[in-house]
C-alpha positions in Angstrom: -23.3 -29.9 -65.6 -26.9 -28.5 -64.6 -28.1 -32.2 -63.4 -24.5 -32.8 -61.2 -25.1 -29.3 -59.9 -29.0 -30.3 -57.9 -27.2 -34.1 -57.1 -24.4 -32.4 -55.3 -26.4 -29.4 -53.3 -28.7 -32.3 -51.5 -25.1 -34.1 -50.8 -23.7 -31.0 -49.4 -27.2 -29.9 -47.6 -26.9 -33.3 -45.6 -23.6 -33.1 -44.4 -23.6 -29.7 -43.0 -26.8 -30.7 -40.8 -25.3 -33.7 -39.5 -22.4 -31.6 -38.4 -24.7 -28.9 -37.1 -26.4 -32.4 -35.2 -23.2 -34.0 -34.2 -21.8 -30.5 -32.4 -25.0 -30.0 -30.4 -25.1 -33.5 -28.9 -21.5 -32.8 -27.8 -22.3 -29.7 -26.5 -25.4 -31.3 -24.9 -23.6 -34.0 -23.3 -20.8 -32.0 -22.0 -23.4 -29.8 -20.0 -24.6 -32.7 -18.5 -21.7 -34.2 -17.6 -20.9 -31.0 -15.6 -23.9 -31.1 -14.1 -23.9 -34.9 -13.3 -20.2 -33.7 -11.5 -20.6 -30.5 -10.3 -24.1 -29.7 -9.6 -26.5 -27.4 -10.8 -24.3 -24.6 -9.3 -21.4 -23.0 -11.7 -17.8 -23.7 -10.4 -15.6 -21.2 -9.7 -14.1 -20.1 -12.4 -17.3 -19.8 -14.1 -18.6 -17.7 -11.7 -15.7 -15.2 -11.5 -16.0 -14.8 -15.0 -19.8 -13.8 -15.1 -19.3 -12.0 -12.0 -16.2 -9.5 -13.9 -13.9 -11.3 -11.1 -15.6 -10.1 -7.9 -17.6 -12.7 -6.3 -18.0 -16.2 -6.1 -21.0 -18.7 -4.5 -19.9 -21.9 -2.6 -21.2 -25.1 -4.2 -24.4 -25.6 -2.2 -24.2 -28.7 0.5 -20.5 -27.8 1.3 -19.9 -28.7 5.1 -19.5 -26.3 7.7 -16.2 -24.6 7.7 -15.1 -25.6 4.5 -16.4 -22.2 2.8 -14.6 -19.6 0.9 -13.4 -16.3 2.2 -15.5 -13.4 1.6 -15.0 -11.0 -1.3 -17.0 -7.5 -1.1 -20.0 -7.5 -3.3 -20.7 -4.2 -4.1 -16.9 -2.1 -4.6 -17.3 1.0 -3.0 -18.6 3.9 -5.0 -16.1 4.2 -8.6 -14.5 7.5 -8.6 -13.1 9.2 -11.6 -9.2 9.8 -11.8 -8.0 12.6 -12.6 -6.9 12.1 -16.4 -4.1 13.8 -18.6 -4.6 15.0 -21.8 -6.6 13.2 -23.9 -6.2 9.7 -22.2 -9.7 8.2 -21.3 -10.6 8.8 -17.6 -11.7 5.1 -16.3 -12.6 4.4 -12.8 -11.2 3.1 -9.6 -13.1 0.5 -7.6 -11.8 -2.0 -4.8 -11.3 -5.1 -7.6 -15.0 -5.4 -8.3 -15.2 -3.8 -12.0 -15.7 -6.4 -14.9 -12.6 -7.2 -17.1 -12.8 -5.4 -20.0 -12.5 -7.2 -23.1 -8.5 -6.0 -23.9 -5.4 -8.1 -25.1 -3.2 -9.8 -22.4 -1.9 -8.0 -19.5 1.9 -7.5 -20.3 2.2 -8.9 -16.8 0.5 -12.0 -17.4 2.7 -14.2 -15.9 1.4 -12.7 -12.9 -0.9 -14.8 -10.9 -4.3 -13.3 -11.5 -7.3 -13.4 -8.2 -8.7 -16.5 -9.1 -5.1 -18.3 -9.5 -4.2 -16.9 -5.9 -7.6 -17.5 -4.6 -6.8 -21.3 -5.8 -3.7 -21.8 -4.5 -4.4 -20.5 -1.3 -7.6 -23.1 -0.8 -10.0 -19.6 -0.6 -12.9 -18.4 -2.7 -15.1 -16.0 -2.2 -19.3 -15.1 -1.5 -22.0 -13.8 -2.7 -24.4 -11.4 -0.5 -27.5 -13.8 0.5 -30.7 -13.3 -1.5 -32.9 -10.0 -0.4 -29.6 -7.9 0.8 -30.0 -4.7 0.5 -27.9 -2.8 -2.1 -24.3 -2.8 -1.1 -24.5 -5.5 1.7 -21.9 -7.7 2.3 -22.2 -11.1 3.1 -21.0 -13.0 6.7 -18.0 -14.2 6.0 -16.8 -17.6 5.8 -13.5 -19.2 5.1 -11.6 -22.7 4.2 -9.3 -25.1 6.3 -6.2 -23.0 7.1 -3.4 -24.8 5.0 -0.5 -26.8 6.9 1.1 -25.2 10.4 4.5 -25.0 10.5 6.7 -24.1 13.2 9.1 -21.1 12.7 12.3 -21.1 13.1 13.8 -20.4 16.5 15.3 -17.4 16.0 13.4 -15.5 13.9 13.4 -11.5 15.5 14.7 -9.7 18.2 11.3 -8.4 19.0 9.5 -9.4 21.8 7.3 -12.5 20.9 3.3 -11.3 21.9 2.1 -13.0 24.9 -1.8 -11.4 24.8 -4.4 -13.9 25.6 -6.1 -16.1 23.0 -9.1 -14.6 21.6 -12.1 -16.7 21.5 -13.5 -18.9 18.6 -16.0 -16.8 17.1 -19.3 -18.8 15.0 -19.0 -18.5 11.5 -22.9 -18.9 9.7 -24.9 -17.9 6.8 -27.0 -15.8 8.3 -27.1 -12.3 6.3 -24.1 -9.8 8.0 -24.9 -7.1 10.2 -22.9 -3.7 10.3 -23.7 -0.1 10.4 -24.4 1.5 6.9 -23.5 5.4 8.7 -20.1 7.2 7.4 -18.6 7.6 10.7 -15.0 8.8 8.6 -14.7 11.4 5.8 -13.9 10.3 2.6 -10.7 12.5 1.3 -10.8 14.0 -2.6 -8.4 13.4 -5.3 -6.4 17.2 -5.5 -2.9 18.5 -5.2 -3.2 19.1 -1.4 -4.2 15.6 -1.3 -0.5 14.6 -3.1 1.0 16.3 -0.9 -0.1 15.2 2.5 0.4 11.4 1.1 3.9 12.2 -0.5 4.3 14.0 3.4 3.1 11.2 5.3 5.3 8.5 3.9 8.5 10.5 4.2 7.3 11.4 7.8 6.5 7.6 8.9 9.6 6.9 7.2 11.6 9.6 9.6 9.6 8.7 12.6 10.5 4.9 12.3 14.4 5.5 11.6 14.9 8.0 14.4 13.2 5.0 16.7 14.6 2.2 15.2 17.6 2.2 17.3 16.2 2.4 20.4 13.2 0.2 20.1 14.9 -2.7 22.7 16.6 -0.1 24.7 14.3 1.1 28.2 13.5 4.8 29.0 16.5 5.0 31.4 18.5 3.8 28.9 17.5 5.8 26.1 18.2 9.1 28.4 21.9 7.7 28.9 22.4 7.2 25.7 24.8 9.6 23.6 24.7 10.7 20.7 20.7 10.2 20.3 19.6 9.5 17.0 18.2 13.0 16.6 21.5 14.8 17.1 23.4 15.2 13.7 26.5 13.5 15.4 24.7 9.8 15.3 25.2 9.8 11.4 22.9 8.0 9.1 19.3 6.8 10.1 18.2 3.6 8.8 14.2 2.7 8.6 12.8 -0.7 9.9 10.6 -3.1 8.7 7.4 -0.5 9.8 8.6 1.3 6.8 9.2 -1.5 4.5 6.0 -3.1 4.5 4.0 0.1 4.4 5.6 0.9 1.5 5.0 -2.6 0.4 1.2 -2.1 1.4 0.9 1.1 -1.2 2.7 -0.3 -4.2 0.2 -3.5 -3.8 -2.2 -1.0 -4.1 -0.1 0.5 -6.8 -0.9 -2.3 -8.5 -4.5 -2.8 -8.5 -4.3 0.5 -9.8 -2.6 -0.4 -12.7 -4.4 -3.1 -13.2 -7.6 -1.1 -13.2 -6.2 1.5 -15.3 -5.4 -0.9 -18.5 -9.0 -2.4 -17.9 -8.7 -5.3 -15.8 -9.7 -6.8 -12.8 -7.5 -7.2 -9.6 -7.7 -8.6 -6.5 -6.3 -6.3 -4.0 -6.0 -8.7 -1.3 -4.2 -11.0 -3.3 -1.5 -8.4 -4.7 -1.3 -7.4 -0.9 -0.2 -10.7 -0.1 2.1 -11.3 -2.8 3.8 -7.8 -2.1 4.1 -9.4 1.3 5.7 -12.3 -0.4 8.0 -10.3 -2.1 9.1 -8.6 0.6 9.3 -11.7 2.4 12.0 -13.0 0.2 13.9 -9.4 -0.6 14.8 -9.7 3.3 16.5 -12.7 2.5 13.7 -15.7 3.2 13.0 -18.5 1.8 9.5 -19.3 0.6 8.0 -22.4 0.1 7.4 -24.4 -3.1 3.2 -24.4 -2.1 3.4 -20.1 -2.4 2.3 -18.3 -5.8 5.3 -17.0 -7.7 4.8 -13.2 -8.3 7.6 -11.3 -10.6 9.1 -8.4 -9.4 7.8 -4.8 -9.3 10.2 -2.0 -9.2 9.9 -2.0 -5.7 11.8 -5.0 -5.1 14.8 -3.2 -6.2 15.1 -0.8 -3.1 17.9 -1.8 -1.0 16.8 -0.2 1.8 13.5 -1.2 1.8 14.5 -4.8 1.5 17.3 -5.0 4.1 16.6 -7.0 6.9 15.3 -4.7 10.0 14.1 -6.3 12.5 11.3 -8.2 11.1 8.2 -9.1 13.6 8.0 -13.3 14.3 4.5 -12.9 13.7 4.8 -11.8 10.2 7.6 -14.2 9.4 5.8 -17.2 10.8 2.6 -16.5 8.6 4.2 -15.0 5.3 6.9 -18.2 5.7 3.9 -20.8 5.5 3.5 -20.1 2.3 -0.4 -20.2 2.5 -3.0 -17.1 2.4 -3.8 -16.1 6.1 -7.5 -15.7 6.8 -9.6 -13.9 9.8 -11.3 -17.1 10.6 -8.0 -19.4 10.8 -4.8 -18.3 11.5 -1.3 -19.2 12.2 -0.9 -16.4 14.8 -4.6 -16.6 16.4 -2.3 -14.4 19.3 -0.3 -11.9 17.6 -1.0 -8.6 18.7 2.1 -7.0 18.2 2.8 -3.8 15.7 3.4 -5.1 12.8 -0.2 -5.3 10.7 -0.8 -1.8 12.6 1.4 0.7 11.4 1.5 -0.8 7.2 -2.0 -0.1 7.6 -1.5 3.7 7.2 -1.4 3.1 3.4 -4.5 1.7 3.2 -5.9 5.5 4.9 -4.9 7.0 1.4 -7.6 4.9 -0.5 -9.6 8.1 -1.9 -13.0 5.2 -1.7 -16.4 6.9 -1.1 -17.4 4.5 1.5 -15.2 3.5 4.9 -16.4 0.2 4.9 -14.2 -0.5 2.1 -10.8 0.6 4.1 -12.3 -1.0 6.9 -12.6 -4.9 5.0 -9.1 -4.1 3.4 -7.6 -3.5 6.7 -8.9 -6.2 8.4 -8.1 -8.7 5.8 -4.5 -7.2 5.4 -3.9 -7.5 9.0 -5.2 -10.7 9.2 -2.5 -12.0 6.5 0.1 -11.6 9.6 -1.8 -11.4 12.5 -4.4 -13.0 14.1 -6.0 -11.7 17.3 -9.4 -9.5 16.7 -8.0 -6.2 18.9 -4.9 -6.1 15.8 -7.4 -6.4 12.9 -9.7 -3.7 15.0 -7.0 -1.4 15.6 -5.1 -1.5 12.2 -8.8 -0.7 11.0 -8.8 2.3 13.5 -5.3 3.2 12.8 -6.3 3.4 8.7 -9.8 5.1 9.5 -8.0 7.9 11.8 -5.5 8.4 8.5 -8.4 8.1 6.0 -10.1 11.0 8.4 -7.6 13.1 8.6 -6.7 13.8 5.1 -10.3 14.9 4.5 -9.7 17.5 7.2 -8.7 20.7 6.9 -5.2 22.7 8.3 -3.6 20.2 10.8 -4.7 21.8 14.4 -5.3 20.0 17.9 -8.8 20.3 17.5 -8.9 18.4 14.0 -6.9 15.6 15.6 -9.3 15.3 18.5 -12.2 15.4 15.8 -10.8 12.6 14.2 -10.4 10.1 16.6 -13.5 11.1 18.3 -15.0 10.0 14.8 -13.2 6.7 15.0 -13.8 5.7 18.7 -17.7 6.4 17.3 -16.9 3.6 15.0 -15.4 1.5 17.7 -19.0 0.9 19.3 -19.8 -0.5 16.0 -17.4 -3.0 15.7 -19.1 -5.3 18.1 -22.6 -6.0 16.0 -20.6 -5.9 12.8 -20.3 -9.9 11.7 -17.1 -9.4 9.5 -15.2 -8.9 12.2 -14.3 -10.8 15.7 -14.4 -9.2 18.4 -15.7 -5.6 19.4 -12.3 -3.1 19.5 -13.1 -2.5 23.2 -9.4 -2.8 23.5 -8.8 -0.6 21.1 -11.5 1.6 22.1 -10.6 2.0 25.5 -7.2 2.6 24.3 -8.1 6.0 22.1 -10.7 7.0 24.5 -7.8 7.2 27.4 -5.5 8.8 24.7 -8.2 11.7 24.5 -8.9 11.8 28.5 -5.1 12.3 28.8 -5.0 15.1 26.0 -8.1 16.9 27.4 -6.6 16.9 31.0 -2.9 18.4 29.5 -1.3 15.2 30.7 2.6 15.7 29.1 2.9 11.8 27.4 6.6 12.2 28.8 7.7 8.5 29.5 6.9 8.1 32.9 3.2 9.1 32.2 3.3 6.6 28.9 4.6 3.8 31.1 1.7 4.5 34.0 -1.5 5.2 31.5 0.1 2.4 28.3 2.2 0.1 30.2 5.4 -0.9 28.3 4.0 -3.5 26.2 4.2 -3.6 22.1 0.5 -4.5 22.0 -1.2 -2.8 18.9 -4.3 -1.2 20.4 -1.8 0.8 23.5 0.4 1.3 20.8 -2.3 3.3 18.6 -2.9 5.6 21.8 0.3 6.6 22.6 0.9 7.4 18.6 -2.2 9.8 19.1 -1.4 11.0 22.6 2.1 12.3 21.3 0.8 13.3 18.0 -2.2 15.5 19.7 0.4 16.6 22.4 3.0 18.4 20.4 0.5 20.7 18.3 -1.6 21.6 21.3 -0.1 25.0 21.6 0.2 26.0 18.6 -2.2 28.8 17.1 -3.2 28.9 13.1 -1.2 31.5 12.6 2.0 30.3 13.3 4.9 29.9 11.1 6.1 26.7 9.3 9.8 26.6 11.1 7.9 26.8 14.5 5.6 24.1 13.5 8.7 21.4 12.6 10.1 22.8 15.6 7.6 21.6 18.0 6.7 18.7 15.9 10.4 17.4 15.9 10.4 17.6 19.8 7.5 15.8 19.6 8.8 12.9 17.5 11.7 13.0 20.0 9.8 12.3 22.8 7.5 9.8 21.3 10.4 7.9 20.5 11.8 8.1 23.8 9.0 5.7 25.2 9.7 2.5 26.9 7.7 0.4 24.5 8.1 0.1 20.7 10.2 3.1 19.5 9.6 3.0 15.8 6.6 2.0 15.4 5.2 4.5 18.1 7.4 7.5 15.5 6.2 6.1 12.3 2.5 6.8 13.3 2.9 9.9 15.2 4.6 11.5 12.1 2.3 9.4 9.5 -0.3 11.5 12.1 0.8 14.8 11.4 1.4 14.9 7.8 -1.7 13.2 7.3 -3.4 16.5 9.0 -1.8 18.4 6.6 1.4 20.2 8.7 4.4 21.2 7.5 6.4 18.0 7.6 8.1 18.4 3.9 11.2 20.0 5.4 13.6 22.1 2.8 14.8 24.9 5.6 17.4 24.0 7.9 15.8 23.1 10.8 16.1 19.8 12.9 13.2 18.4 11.3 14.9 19.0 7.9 18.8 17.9 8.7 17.0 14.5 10.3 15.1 13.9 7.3 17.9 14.6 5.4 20.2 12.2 7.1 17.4 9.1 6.3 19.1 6.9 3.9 17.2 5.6 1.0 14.2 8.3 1.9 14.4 8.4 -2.1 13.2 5.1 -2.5 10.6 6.3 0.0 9.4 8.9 -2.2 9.5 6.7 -5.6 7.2 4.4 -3.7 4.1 7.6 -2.8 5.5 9.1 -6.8 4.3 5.7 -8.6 0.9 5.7 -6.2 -0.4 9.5 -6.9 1.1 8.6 -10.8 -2.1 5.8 -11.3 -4.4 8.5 -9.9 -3.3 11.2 -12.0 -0.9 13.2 -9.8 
């Protein structure tokens, strides 16, 4: 037994290192096969794995045009939530935190970034050697996928006949923007709750008490009886303003979520596929080439997927089936309403740094809409929101404060390389909106109609919204009572709605305004204010939607 003991350990010795030899030629090989193919660069999956799903780098040599979209690559500052009890308090960042090592989503089927970021032909960058900590790099984006032509009869709004914008050069030449905090960043708290849960319900009353009047002209609206404020016109009914900003905050919902059991999430991409969703809730089709996303509880809403008057813009681009980018776009001339007022969720984000709701707003606009003035003023309209929940008591002077903060970050726009144009549309737009308020002008509708036009262009759209918002608060002293406040705001909402020019749109962000700047808009007396939000139907489903938001921040 000793001797067949020693002949056997040699045997045994000899087969393990050829085994150990055999798997590290294999290994070998394999590596140089994907270099041989690929090139000394790691593909894109590879990357997104060693990056915790953040950023990306184009394969080096890649022709001009044909690289990835841009991803931020420094998330904004992490900010504890709020835990309960004894759960462990993790941290929210824009998508950038590393994967944690956890078992499978229970939402796996859902397509994860780099699946989307496939499937829609996009990627994303890397900040060039040398940046400086937090830089972003110049972005860059793929082909647009196929054009399609949308169906003939696809809204009763008025198609937008703004002027092309011009191509803008797309290079790799490091990005240039201004690192000063021109916005205040709001804190997690009760009060902070509050003005969101406020400030959907608001929008939400704002857009139905314009909805029906949005093709109708100023004249018209003064003939006609009963007026959707009057308790006599019955039920109120929200549009697709308030469908896809609710929409906009459950996709941020989810990235939440995502973030909260440890992973990684896009939030561009779960914008998009809320978009999807919604797309298809109204009754849509969607072609075989878009991602598949399951449902959320949000899908469920009746009323916030009826069809309302949906914009052509956002049909035509969410009906392509491909991932709309700044740099190529279906709708190169939309400049309509439709990517400005979902925009007000993206205010909410409590993010350290306003460049963050800046990219996000840009990019989430740009999934619809095209033109530079609608990415710069759903930007604006998001950085006024984010502002003015970091103020304090709603007043006239804190609204004017705000948007003189945002028109400061208008003059930036123009050296800032991640996004076209330079906002002097909507620049010009607030800076007239404030002339007006600081001269007393009344924005009855004859005054909109001279100083606005009747157009449904985003940027004029953004000024009346803060004309009539600034307007009906002017008066008012810090002392005054709650039911005088809803008073004078609800004959505010009724003459911002009374505008020859986009009716709901120009409510929902008058009202999103004002609950935003913390007044009273919560209702519970009865007063106009209160028996108008009370007659809003599905304003439950509105609430569900802010409920399950402030729930992932521990609200």
């Amino acid at each position: 037994v000793r001797g067949l003991r020693w002949k056997v350990r040699p045997r045994c010795q000899s087969e393990v290192c050829r085994i150990f030899m055999v798997s590290v030629w294999h290994c070998v090989l394999f590596c140089a096969s994907q270099f041989v193919i690929r090139g000394s660069e790691p593909s894109a999956a590879q990357a997104l794995a060693r990056s915790g799903g953040s950023v990306l780098k184009a394969p080096p040599g890649a022709e001009e045009g044909a690289l990835p979209r841009e991803r931020e690559c420094k998330a904004a500052q992490c900010i504890p939530l709020p835990g309960a009890g004894t759960r462990s308090r993790r941290k929210y960042s824009c998508g950038a935190g590393a994967p944690s090592p956890v078992s499978p989503h229970p939402r796996s089927r859902h397509p994860i970034a780099a699946k989307v970021l496939m499937r829609s032909g996009g990627s994303v960058l890397e900040a060039p050697p040398g940046a400086e900590e937090g830089a972003l790099p110049r972005e860059h984006e793929h082909e647009a996928a196929c054009y399609i032509s949308p169906p003939a009869s696809m809204s009763t709004k008025p198609p937008d006949t703004s002027p092309a914008h011009p191509e803008r050069t797309w290079d790799n030449r490091p990005m240039s923007f201004s690192s000063v905090e021109f916005t205040r960043a709001p804190e997690v708290s009760a009060e902070f709750a509050d003005r969101v849960r406020g400030l959907l319900c608001a929008s939400a009353l704002g857009d139905a008490l314009g909805y029906p009047l949005e093709l109708l002209s100023a004249e018209q609206i003064a003939e006609r009886a009963p007026k959707p404020w009057e308790s006599a016109f019955g039920e109120l009914l929200v549009s697709d303003d308030t469908q896809l900003m609710c929409f906009t905050l459950d996709a941020l919902t989810e990235v939440l979520e995502w973030n909260n059991e440890g992973a990684a999430a896009d939030e561009l991409a779960c914008l998009w596929l809320a978009y999807l969703r919604w797309f298809r809730g109204i009754g849509e089709v969607l072609p075989e080439s878009a991602p598949f996303s399951l449902d959320r509880e949000i899908d469920g809403s009746p009323e916030l997927t009826a069809r309302r008057g949906p914009g052509a813009a956002t049909l035509r681009a969410l009906g392509s089936g491909e991932m709309q980018l700044v740099s190529k776009s279906l709708n190169p001339d939309a400049l309509g309403s439709g990517a400005l007022v979902r925009s007000a969720a993206l205010g909410v984000l409590p993010v350290a740094q306003e460049r963050t709701v800046v990219l996000l707003a840009v990019r989430s606009a740009a999934l619809t809409h095209g033109h530079p003035e609608a990415l710069a003023s759903a930007a604006a309209y998001a950085l006024l929101v984010r502002d003015l929940l970091a103020s304090p008591a709603g007043s006239f002077d804190a609204l004017l404060d705000s948007a003189r903060r945002v028109l400061d970050w208008c003059g930036t726009v123009a050296a800032d390389d991640s996004i076209p144009g330079d906002a002097s549309r909507t620049a010009a737009a607030l800076s007239r909106a404030v002339e007006l308020l600081e001269g007393g002008t009344v924005p009855v509708p004859e005054a909109v109609a001279e100083h606005f036009g009747t157009g449904w262009t985003a940027p004029e759209l953004l000024g009346v919204a803060l004309w009539c918002a600034a307007d009906a608060v002017k008066d008012l002293s810090a002392d005054t009572d709650e039911a005088t406040v809803r008073g004078a705001l609800f004959e505010g909402l009724c003459r911002a709605v009374s505008v020859d020019s986009d009716s709901d749109s120009v409510g929902a962000m008058t009202a999103a305004l004002w609950a935003a700047a913390g007044l009273p808009v919560a209702g519970g007396e009865a007063d106009a204010w209160s028996q108008a939000l009370g007659r809003v139907r599905g304003l439950d489903q509105v609430e569900a939607v802010a409920e399950r938001y402030l729930r992932q921040l521990g609200l």
